[in-house]
C-alpha positions, -999 to 999 in steps of 0.1 A, spaced: 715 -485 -223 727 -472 -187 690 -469 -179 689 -510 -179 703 -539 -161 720 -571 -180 689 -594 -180 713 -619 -159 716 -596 -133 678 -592 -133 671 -625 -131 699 -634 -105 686 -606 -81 650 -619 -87 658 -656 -80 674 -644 -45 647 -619 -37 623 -650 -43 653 -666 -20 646 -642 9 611 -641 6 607 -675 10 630 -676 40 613 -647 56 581 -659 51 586 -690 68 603 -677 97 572 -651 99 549 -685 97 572 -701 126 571 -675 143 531 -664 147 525 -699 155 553 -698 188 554 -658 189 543 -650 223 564 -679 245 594 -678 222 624 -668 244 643 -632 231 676 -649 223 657 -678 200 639 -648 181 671 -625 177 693 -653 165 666 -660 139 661 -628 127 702 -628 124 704 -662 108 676 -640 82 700 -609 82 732 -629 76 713 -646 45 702 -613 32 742 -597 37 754 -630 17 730 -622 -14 738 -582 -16 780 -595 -14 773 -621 -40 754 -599 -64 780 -574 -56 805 -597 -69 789 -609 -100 778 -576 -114 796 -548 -133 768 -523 -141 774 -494 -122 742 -488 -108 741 -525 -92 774 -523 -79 761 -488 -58 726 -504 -48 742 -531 -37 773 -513 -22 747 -492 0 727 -525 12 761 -542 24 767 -514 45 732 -513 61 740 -553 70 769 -540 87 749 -516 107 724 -545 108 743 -569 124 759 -546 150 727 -538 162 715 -572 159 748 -585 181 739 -555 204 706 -568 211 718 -602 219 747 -593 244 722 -571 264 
């Protein structure tokens, strides 16, 4: 059925999401406790360190998958962590 996903590929995208939201809800817990002294360049390289981890999973899922569908979703996301990341480096150097 090209309406579906390979239950493998469902499962590996839900262990990373789990990944992510792990990682991101930590850094949000790290951060509310430190939010308002933390210097810009400590929060930006964070929020990179997040993005770069995110970027890794979409490639890697990218990789491993030959539905269609995934490959495109997937395709799409890597190219918003492109954009991501400029900004992101952007942010940093100014």
């Amino acid at each position: 059925d090209s309406g579906t996903w390979a239950k493998d590929t469902a499962a590996r995208i839900a262990r990373s999401l789990d990944e992510m939201s792990a990682e991101l809800l930590a850094m949000v817990a790290e951060l509310s406790d430190d939010f308002e002294g933390a210097p810009r360049e400590d929060l930006l390289r964070r929020v990179m360190e997040a993005e770069f981890h995110c970027s890794s999973v979409h490639a890697e899922v990218l990789a491993q998958t030959a539905e269609i569908d995934v490959q495109l979703l997937f395709s799409a996301l890597a190219k918003q962590d492109v954009r991501h990341k400029t900004m992101l480096e952007q942010a940093l150097a100014s």
